[in-house]
C-alpha positions as CSV (number, residue, x, y, z in Angstrom):
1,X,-14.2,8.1,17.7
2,X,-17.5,8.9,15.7
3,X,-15.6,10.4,13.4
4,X,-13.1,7.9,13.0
5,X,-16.3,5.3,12.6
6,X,-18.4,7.2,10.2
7,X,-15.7,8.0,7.9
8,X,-14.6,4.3,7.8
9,X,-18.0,3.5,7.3
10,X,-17.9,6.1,3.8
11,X,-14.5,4.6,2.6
12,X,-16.3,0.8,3.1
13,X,-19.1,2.1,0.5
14,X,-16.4,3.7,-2.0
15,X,-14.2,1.0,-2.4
16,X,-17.3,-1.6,-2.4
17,X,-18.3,0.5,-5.5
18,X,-14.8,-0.2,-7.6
19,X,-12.7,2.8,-8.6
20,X,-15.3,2.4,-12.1
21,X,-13.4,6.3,-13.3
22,X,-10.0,4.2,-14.0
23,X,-9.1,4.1,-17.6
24,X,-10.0,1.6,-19.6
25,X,-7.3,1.1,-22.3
26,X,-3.4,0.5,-21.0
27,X,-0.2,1.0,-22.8
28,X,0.8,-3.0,-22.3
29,X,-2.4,-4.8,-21.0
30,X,-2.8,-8.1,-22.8
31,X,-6.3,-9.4,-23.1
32,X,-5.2,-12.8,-22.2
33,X,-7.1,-14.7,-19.5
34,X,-4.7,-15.6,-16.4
35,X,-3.4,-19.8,-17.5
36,X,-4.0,-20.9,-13.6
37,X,-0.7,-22.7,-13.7
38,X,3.0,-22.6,-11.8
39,X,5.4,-20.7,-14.5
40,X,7.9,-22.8,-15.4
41,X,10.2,-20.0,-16.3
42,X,10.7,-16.6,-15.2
43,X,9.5,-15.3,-18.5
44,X,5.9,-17.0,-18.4
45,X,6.1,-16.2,-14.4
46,X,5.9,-12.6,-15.5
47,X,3.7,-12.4,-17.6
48,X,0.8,-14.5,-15.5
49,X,1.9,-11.9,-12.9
50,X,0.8,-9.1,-15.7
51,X,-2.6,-11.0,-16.9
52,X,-3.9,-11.5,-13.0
53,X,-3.3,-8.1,-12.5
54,X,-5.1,-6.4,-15.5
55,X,-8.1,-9.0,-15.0
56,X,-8.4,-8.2,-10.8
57,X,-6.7,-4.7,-9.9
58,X,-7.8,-1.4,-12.0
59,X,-6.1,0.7,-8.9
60,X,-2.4,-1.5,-10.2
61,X,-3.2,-1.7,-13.5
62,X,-3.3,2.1,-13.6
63,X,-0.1,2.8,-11.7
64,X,1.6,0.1,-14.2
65,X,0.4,2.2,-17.1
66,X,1.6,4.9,-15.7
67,X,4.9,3.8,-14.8
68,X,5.1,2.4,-18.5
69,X,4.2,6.0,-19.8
70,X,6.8,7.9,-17.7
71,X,9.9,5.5,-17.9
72,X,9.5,4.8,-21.0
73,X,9.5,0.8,-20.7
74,X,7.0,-2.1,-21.4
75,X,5.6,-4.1,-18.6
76,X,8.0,-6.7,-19.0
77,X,10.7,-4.9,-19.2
78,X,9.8,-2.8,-15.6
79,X,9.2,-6.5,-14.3
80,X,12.5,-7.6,-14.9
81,X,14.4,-4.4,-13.6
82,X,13.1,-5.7,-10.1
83,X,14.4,-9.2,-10.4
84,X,11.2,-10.9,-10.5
85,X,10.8,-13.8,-9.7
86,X,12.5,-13.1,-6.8
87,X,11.0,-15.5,-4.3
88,X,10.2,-18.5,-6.1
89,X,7.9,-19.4,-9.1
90,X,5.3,-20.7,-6.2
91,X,5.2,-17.0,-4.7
92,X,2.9,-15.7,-7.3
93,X,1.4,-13.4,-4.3
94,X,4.4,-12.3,-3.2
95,X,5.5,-11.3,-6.4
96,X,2.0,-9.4,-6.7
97,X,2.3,-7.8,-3.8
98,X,5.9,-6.6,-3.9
99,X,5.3,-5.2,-7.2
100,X,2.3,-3.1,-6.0
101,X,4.1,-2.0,-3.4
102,X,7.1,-0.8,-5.9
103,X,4.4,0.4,-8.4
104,X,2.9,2.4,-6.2
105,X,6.8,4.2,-4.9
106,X,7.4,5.2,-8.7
107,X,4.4,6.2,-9.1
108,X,5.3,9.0,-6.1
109,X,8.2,9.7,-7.0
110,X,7.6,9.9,-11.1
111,X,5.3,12.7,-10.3
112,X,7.8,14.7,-9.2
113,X,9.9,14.6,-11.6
114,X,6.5,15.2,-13.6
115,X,6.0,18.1,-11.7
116,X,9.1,19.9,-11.6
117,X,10.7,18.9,-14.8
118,X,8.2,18.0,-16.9
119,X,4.7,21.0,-16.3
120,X,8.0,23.8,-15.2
121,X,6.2,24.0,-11.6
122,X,9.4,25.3,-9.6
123,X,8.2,27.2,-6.7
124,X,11.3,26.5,-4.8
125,X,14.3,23.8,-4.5
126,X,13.6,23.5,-1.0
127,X,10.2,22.2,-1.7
128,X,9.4,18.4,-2.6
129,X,5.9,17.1,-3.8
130,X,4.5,13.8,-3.9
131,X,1.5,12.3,-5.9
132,X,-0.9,9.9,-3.9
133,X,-3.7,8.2,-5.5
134,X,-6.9,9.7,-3.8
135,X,-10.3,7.5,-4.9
136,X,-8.9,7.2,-8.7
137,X,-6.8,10.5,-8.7
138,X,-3.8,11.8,-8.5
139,X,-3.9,14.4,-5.5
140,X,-0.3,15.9,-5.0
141,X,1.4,16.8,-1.5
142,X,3.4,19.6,-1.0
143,X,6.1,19.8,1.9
144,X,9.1,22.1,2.6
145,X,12.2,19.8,3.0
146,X,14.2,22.3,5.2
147,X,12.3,22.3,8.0
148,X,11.1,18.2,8.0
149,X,11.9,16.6,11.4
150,X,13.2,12.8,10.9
151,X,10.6,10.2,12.2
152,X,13.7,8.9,14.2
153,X,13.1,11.8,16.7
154,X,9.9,10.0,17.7
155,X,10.4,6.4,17.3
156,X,14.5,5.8,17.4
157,X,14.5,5.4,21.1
158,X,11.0,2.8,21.2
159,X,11.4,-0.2,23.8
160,X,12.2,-3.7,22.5
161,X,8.9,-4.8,23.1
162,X,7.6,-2.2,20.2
163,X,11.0,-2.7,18.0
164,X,8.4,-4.6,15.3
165,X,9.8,-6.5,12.2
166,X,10.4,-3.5,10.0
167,X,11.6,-0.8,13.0
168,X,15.0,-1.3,12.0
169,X,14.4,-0.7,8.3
170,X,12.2,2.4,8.5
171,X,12.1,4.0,12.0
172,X,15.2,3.3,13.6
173,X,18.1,6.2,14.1
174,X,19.7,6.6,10.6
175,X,17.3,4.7,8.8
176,X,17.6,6.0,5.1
177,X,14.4,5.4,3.6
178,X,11.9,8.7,3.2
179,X,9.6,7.1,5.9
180,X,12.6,8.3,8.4
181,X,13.9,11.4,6.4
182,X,10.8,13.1,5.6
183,X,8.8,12.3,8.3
184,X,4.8,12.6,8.2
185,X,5.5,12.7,4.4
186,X,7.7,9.6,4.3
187,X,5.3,7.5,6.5
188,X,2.7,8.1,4.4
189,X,4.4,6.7,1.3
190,X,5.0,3.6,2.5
191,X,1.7,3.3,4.5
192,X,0.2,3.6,1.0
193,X,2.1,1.2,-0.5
194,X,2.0,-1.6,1.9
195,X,-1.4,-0.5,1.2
196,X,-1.2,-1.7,-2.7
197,X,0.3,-4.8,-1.5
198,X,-2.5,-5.8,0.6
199,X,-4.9,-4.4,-1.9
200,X,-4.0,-6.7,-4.7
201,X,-3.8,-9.9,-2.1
202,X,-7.8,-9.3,-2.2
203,X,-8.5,-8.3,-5.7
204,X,-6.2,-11.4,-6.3
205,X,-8.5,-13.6,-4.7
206,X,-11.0,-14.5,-7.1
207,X,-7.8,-16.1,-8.8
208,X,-6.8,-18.0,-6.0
209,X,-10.0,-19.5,-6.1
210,X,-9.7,-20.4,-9.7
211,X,-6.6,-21.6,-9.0
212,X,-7.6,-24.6,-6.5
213,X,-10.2,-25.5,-8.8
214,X,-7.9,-26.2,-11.5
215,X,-4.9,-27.3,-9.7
216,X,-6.1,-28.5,-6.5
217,X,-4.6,-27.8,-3.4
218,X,-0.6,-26.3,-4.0
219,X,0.0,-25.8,-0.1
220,X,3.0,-23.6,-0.9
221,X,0.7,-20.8,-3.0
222,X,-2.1,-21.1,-0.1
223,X,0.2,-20.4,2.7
224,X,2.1,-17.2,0.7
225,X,-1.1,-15.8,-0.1
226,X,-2.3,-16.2,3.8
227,X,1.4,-15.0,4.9
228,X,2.0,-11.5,2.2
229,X,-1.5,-10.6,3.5
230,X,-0.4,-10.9,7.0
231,X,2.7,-8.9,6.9
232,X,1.0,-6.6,5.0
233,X,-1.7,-6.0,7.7
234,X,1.6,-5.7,10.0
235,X,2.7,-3.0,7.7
236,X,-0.4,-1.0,8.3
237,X,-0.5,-1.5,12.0
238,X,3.3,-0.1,12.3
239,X,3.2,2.9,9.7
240,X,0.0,3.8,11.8
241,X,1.3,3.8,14.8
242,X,4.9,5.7,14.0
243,X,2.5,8.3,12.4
244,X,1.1,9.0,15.4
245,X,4.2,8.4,17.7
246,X,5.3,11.0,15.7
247,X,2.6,13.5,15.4
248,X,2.3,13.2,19.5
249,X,6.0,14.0,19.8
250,X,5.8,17.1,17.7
251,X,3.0,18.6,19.4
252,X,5.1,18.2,22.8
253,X,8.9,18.9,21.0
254,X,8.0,21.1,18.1
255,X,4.4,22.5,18.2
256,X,5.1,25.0,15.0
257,X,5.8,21.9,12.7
258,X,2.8,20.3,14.1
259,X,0.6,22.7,12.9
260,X,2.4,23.0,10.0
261,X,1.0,19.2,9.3
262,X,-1.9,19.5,10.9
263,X,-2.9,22.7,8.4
264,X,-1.8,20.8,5.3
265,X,-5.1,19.8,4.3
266,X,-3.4,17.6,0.9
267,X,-2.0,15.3,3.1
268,X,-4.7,15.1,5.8
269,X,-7.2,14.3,3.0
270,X,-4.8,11.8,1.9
271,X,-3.7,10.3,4.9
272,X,-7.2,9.9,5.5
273,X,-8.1,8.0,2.3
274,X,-5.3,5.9,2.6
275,X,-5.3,4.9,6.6
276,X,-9.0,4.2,5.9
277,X,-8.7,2.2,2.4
278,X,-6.2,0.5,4.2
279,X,-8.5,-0.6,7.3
280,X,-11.4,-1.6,5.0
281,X,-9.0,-4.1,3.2
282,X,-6.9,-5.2,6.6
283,X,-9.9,-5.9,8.9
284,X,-13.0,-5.5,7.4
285,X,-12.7,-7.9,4.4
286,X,-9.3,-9.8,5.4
287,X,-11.2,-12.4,7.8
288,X,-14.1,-12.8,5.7
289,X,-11.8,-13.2,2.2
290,X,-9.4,-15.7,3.9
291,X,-12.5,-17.6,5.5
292,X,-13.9,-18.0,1.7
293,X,-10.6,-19.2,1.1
294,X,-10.4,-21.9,3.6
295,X,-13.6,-23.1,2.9
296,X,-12.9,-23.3,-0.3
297,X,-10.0,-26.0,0.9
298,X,-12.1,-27.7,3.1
299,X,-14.8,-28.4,0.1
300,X,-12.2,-30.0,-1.8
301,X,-12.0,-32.5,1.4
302,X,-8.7,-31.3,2.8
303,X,-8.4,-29.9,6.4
304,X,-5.9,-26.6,5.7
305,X,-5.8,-25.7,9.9
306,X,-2.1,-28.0,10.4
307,X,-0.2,-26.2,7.2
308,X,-1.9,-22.9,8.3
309,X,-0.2,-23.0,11.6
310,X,3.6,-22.5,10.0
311,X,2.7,-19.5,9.3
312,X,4.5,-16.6,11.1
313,X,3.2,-16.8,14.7
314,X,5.6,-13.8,15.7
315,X,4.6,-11.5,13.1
316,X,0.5,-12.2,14.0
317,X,1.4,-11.6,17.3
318,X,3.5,-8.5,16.8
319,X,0.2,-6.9,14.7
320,X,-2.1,-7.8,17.6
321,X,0.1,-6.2,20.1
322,X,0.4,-3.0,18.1
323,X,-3.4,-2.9,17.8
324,X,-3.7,-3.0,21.5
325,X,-1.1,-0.3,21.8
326,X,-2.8,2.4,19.8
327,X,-5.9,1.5,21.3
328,X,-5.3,3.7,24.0
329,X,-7.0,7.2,24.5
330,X,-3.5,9.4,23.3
331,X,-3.5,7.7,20.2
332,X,-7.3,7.4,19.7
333,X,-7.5,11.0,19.9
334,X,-4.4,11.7,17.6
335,X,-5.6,9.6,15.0
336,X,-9.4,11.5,15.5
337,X,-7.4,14.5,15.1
338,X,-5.9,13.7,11.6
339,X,-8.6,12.0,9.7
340,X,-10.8,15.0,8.0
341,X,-14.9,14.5,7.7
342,X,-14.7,14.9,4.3
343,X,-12.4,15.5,1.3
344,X,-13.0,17.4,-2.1
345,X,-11.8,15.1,-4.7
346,X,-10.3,16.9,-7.6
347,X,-10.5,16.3,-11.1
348,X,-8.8,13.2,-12.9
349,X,-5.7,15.4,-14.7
350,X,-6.3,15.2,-18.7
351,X,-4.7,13.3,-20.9
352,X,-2.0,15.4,-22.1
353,X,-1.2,16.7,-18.0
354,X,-1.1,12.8,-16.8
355,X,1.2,11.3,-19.8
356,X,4.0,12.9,-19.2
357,X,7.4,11.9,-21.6
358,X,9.9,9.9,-20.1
């Protein structure tokens, strides 16, 4: 548990500091200033997407740019291949968040193609790699896809009661996403990405703000930007605890894999960065960031607390019971067992090794 605190405690000053060794210039940024408005068309809805998230989010605004560089598309262009606006011109936090979230899954997955296809690093077919982005740099995980064991093993059988809102989707027998097939790997892809969805919910705030000062209070935008935030918390509570479900089942059911995890010290560094980024942005800024929000309401002379209860009472309840659940010693000690004191960050790949040609 000291651990687990004073590492938390290291994360809170890193990403208080700003990731300050991101880039500066992007393929497709646009120095335009967010317009503060509801898009009237899916066209404008985009691109106010684009501008709030090269003003708030360097970590997104790099894994744009590098999506832009590797496919071989503009911004707009990888903004329409995912349908957006697909929850409504008044979802603007949706829409950031989803697309973080997506960013953040080509950004994985483009590296391997980088890495196999692009550098010639072929050490085996029955090896797959995956990048994650450790404090501002790339930091790539290796795993051997023969020998994986499916997350189902662990989780498929789970009571109702812990059947949360996206078991079925990720954890459940036959589940065909990489957080089932590949396991420890696969978890921890989508545990960053929910990540990136919750991350640009706070960098985003700032605009909010601006927002009700120049629109006043749109009820709809408030309660999506309180309700992506709280699924996205959700998200972090249930990829958490399937990690460990599943790293307590293989030291019972298959202790060589175990080790084989527990000695990979690429993922445990990032697993480690990204189960703590994601704990400073889900409880140690969430309550504080949504209180400024609030109050920011209530000084325009509106009471927000009626509207804010339609928000989804089983999905906050749902979070809290899964924060209870890994409370407990077994999972305390699992999660002590993962996290690493400290992690060698390696150098931001040049230029030439980090654009690779779509």
């Amino acid at each position: 548990m000291k651990k687990r605190f004073f590492i938390t405690l290291v994360f809170i000053l890193i990403l208080s500091l700003g990731f300050t060794s991101l880039p500066a210039v992007y393929a497709s940024a646009t120095s335009e200033e967010p317009r503060y408005t509801i898009p009237t068309d899916s066209g404008e809805y985009a691109d106010e997407v684009l501008r709030i998230i090269w003003k708030y989010s360097p970590t997104i605004s790099y894994l744009l740019d590098f999506n832009v560089r590797t496919q071989g598309l503009t911004a707009q262009q990888i903004m329409e291949l995912r349908g957006f606006p697909a929850n409504g011109v008044n979802d603007i936090f949706g829409t950031l968040s989803d697309f973080a979230h997506y960013r953040m899954h080509h950004f994985q997955s483009g590296s391997w193609h980088y890495i196999w296809h692009v550098i010639g690093q072929t050490e085996g077919a029955n090896r797959n790699a995956n990048y994650h982005f450790v404090d501002g740099t790339p930091l790539e995980v290796y795993f051997s896809k023969d020998t994986v064991v499916k997350t189902e093993a662990a989780t498929g059988q789970l009571p109702a009661n812990l059947r949360t809102y996206r078991w079925n989707s990720y954890a459940s027998p036959n589940a065909n996403p990489d957080a089932n097939t590949w396991g420890a790997y696969g978890l921890l892809e989508e545990l960053e990405a929910y990540y990136c969805g919750s991350l640009i919910l706070y960098e985003a705030t700032p605009y909010l703000l601006d927002f009700l000062d120049k629109n006043g209070y749109v009820v709809d935008v408030v309660l999506l930007y309180f309700g992506n935030w709280n699924s996205a918390t959700q998200a972090f509570y249930e990829f958490t605890f399937w990690t460990l479900e599943y790293m307590l089942y293989l030291k019972v059911n298959n202790p060589a894999q175990y080790e084989v995890i527990m000695g990979n010290e690429s993922y445990r560094a990032a697993f480690t960065y990204i189960y703590n980024s994601s704990l400073y942005i889900n409880e140690a800024t969430r309550a504080e960031t949504m209180k400024a929000v609030t109050d920011k309401i209530v000084s325009m002379g509106i009471d927000p607390s009626l509207d804010l209860t339609r928000l989804n009472a089983k999905l906050m309840s749902e979070t809290t019971m899964l924060k209870e659940y890994i409370s407990v010693d077994k999972y305390v000690e699992m999660l002590d067992a993962l996290l690493v004191e400290s992690i060698i960050f390696f150098e931001t790949p040049s230029s030439t090794a980090e654009t690779p040609a779509s």
